[in-house]
VEXNUKOL-422268 format. One record per residue: x, y, z of N, C-alpha, C in turn. Coordinates in nm, 4 decimals, always signed. Layout:
N
{site {X Y Z} {X Y Z} {X Y Z}}
...
//
This chain:
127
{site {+0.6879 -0.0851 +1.2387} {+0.6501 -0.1472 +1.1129} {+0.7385 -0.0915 +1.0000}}
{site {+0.7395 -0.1634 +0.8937} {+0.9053 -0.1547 +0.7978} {+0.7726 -0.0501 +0.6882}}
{site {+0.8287 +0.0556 +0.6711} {+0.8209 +0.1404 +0.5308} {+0.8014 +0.0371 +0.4399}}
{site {+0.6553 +0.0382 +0.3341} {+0.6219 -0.0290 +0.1916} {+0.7590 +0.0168 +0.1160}}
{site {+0.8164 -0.0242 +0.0552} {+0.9403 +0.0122 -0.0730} {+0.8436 +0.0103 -0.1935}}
{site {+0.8336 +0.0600 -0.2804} {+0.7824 +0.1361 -0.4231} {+0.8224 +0.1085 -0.5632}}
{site {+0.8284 +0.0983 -0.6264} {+0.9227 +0.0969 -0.7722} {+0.8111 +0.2290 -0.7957}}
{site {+0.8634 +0.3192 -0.8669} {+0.7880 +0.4032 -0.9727} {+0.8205 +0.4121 -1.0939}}
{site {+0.6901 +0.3716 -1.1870} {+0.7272 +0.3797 -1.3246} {+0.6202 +0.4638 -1.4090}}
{site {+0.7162 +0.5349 -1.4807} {+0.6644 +0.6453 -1.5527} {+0.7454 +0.6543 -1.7029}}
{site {+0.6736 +0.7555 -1.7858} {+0.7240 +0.8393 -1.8723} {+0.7862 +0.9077 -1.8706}}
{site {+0.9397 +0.9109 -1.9255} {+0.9940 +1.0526 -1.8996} {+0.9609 +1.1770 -1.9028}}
{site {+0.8832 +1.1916 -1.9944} {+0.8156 +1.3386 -2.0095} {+0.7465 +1.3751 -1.8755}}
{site {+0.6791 +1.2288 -1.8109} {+0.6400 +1.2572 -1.6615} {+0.7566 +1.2784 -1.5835}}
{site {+0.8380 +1.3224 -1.5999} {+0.9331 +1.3164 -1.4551} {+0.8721 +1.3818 -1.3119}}
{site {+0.8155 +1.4920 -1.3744} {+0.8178 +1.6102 -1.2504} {+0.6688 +1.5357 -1.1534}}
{site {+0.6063 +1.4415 -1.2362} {+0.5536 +1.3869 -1.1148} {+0.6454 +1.2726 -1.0264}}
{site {+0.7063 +1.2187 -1.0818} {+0.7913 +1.1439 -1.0029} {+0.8633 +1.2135 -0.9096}}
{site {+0.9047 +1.3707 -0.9460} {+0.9831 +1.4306 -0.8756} {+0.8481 +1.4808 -0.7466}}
{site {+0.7449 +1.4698 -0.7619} {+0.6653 +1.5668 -0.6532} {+0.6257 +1.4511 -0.5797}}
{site {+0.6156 +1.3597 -0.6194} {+0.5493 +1.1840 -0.5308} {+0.7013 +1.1863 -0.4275}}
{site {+0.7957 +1.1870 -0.5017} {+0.9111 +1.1605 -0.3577} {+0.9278 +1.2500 -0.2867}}
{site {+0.8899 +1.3499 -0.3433} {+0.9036 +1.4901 -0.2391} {+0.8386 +1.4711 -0.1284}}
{site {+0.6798 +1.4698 -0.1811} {+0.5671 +1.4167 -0.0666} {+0.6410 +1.2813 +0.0103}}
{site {+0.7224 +1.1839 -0.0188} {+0.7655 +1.0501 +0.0658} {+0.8579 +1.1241 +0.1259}}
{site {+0.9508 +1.2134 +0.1702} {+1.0087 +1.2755 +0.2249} {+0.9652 +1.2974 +0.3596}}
{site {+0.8390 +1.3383 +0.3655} {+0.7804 +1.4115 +0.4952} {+0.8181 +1.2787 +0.5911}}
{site {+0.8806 +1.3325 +0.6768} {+0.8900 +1.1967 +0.7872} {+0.7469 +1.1599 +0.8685}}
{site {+0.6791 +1.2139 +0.8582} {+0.5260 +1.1294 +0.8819} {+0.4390 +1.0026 +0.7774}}
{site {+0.5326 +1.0364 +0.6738} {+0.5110 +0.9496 +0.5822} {+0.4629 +0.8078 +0.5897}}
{site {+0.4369 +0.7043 +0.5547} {+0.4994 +0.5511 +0.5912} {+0.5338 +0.4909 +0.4543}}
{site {+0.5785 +0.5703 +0.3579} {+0.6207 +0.5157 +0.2430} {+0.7882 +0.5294 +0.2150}}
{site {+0.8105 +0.4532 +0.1314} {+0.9445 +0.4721 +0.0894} {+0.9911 +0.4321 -0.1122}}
{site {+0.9979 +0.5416 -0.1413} {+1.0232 +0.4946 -0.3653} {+1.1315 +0.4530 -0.3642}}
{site {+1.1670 +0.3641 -0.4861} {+1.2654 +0.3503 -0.5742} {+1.2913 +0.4238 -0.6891}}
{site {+1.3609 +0.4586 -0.7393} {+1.3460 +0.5045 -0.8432} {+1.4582 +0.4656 -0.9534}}
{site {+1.4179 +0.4069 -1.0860} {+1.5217 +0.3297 -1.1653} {+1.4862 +0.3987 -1.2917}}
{site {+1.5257 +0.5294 -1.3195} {+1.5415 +0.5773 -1.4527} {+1.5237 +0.5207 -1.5782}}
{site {+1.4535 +0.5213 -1.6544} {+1.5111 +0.4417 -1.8172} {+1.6132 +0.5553 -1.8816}}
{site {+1.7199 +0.4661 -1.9114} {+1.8132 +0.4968 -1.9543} {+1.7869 +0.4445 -2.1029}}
{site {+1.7754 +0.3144 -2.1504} {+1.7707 +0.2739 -2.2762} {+1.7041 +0.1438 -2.2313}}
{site {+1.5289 +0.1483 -2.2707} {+1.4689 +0.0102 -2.2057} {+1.5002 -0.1047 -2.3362}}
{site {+1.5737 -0.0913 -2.4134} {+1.5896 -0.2164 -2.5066} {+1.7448 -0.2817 -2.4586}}
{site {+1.8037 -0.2491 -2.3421} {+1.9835 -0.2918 -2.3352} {+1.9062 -0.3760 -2.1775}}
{site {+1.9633 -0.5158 -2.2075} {+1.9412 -0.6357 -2.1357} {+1.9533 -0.5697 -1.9916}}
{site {+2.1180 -0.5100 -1.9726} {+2.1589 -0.5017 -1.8450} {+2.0293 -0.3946 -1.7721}}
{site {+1.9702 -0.3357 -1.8552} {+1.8821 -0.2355 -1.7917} {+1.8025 -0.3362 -1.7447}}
{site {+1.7300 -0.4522 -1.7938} {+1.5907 -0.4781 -1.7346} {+1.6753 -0.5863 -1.6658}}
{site {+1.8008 -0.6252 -1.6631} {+1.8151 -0.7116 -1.5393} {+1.8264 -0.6069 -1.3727}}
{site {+1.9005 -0.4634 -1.4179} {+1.8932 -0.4230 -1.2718} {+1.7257 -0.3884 -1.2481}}
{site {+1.6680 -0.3816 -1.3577} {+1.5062 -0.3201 -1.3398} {+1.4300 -0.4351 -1.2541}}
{site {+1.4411 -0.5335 -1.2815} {+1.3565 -0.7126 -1.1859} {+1.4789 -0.6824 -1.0701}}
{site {+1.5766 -0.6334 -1.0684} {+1.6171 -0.6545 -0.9589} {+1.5651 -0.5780 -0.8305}}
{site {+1.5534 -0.4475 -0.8742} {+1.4879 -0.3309 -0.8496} {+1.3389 -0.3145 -0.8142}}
{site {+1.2632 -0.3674 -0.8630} {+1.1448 -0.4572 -0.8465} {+1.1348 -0.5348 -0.7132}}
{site {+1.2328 -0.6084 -0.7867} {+1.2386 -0.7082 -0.6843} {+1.2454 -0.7300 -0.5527}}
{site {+1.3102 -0.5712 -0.5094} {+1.3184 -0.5429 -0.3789} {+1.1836 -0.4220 -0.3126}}
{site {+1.1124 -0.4154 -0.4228} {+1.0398 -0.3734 -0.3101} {+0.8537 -0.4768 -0.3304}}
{site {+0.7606 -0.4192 -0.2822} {+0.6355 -0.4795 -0.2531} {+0.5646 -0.4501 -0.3320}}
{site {+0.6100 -0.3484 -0.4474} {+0.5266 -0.3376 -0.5610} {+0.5771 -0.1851 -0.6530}}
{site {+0.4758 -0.2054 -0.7542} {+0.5030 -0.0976 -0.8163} {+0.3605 +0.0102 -0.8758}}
{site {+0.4154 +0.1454 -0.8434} {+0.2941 +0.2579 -0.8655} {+0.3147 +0.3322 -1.0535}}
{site {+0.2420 +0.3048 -1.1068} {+0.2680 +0.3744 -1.2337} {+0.1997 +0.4595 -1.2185}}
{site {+0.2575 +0.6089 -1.2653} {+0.2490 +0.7334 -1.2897} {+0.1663 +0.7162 -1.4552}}
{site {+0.0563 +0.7595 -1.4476} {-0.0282 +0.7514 -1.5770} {-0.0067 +0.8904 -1.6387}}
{site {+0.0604 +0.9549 -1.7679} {+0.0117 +1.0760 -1.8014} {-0.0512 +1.0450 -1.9539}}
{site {-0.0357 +1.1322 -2.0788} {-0.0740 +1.1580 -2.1776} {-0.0432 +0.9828 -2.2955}}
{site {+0.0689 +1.0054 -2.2656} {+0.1365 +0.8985 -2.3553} {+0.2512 +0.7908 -2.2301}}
{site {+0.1714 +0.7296 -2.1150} {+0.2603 +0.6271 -2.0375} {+0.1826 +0.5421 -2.1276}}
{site {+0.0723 +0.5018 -2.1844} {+0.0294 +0.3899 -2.2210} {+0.0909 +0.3153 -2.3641}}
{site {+0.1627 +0.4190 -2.4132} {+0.2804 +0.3759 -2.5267} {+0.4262 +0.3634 -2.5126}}
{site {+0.4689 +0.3952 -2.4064} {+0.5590 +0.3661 -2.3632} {+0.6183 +0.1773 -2.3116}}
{site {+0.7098 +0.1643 -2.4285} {+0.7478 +0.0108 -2.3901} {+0.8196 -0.0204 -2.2471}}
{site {+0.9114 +0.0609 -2.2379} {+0.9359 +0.0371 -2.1062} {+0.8205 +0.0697 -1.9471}}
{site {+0.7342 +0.1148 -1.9459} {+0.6720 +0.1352 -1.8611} {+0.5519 -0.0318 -1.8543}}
{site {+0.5172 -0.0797 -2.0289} {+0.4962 -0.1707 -2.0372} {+0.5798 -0.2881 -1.9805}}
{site {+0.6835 -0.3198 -2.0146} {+0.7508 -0.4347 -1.9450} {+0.8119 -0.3811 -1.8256}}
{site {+0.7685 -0.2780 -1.7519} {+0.7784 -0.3129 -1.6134} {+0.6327 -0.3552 -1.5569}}
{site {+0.5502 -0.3079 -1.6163} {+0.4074 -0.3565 -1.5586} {+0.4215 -0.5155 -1.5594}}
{site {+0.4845 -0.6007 -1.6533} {+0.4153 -0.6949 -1.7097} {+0.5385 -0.7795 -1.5682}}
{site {+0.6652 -0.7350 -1.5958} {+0.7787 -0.7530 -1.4257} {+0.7235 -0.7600 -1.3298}}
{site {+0.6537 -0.6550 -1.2824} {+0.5386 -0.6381 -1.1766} {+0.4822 -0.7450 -1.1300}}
{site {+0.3906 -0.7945 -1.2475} {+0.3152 -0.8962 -1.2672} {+0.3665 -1.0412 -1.2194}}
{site {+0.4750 -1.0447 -1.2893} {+0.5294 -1.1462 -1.3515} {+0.5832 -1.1985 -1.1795}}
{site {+0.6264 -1.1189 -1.1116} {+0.7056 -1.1264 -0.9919} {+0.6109 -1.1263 -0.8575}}
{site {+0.4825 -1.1166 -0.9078} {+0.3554 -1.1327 -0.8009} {+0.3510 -1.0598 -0.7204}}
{site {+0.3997 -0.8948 -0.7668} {+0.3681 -0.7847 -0.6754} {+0.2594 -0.6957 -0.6778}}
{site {+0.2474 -0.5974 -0.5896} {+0.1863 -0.4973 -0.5944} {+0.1602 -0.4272 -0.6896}}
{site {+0.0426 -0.3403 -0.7580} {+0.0289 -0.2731 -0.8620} {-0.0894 -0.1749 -0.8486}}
{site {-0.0597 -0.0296 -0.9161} {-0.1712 +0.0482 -0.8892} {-0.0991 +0.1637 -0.9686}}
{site {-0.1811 +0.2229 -1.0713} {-0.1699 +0.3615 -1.1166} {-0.2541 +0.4860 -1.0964}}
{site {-0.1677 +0.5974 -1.0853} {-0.1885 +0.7128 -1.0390} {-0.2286 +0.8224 -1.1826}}
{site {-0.3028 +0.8809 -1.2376} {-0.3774 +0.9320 -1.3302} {-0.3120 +1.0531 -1.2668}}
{site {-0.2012 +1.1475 -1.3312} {-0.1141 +1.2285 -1.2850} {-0.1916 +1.3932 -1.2818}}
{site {-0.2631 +1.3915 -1.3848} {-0.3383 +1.5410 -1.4139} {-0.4757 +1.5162 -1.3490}}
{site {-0.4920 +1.6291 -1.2763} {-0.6349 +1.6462 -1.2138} {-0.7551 +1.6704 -1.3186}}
{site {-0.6953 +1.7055 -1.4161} {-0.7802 +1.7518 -1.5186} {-0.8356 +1.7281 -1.6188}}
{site {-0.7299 +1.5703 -1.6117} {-0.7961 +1.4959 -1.7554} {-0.7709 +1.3429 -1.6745}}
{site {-0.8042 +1.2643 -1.7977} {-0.8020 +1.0810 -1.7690} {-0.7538 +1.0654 -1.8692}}
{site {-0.6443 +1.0122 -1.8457} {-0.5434 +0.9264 -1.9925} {-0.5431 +0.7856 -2.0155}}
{site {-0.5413 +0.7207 -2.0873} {-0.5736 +0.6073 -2.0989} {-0.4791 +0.5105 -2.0084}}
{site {-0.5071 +0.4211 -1.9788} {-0.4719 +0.3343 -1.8863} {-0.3450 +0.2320 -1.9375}}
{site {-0.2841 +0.2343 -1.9094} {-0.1498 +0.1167 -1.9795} {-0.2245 -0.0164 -1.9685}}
{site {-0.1803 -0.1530 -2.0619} {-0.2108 -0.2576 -2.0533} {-0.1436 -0.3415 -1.9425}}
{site {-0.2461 -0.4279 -1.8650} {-0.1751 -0.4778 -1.7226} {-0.2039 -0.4247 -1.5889}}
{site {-0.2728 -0.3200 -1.5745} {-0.3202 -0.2403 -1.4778} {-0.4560 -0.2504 -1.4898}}
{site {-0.5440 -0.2816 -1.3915} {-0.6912 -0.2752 -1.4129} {-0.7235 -0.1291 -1.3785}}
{site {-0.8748 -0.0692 -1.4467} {-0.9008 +0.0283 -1.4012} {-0.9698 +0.0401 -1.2809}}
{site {-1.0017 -0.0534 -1.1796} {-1.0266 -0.0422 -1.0414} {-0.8871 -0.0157 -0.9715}}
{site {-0.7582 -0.0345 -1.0287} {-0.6234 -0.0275 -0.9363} {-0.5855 +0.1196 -0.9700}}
{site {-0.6461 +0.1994 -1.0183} {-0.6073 +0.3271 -1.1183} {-0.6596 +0.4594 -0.9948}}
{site {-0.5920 +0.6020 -0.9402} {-0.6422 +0.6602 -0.8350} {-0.5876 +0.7761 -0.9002}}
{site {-0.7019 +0.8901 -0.8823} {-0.6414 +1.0136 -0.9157} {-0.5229 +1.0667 -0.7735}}
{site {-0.4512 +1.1749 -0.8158} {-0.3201 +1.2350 -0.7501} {-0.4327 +1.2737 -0.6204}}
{site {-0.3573 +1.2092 -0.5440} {-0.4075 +1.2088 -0.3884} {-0.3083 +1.1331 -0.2800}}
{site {-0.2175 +1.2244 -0.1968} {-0.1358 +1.1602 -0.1188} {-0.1856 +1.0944 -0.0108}}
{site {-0.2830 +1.1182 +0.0306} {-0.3389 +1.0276 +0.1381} {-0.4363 +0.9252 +0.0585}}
{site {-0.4743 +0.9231 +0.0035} {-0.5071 +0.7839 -0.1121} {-0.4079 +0.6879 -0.1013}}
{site {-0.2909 +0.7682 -0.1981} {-0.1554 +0.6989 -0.2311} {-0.0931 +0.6578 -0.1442}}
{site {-0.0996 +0.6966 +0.0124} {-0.0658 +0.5951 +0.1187} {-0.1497 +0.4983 +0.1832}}
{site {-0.2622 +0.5271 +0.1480} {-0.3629 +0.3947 +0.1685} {-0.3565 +0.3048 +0.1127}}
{site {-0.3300 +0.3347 -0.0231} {-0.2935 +0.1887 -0.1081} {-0.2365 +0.1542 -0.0384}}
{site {-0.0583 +0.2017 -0.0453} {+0.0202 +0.1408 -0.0010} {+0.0368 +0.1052 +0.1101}}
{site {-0.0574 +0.1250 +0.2466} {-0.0714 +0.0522 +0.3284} {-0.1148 -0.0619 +0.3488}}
{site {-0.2018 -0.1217 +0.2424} {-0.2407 -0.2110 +0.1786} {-0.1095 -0.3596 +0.1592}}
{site {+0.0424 -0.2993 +0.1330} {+0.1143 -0.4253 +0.1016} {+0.1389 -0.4169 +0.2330}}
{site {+0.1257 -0.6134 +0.2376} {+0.1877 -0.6809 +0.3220} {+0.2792 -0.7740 +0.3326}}
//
């Protein structure tokens, strides 16, 4: 069976969860596989054309929720890409310790605290 493909979208200030989610996809017992498409500058066209492209190739996308992802424009118009492209969607509430508000476009039933065997259940979920 083919590895789910991922988009992850986050806050920069979140990086280091992005950096510990692929770490965990590493383990070759895994059955996941990320993308990962940096924001570089989410207002320059060529960015959000490789971003739908990027998208585009995989089965969905996991947003990394921290303090301030829910003001973040670019994390917004990838949710809304997401959407728009009839994929997969589900955010991950990054701190064990608190609940940050939820970005617009994500329901809070699709929303899972940091749990790697969760986070591959979802994603066992795309088909």
């Amino acid at each position: 069976m083919a590895r789910p493909r991922a988009f992850i979208s986050f806050q920069m200030e979140d990086r280091w969860a992005r950096d510990f989610l692929k770490e965990h996809a590493r383990n070759p017992g895994n059955e996941v596989e990320f993308v990962d498409y940096s924001v570089q500058d989410p207002f320059d066209s060529s960015w959000k054309t490789q971003c739908k492209l990027r998208i585009a190739q995989t089965k969905g996308t996991i947003v990394l929720i921290g303090p301030t992802t829910y003001q973040s424009e670019a994390v917004d118009w990838e949710i809304r890409e997401t959407i728009n492209q009839n994929h997969y969607l589900f955010g991950i509430q990054i701190n064990s310790d608190k609940t940050h508000r939820i970005p617009d476009g994500i329901p809070s039933s699709a929303v899972i605290r940091w749990d790697f065997s969760q986070i591959a259940t979802w994603l066992s979920t795309w088909v």
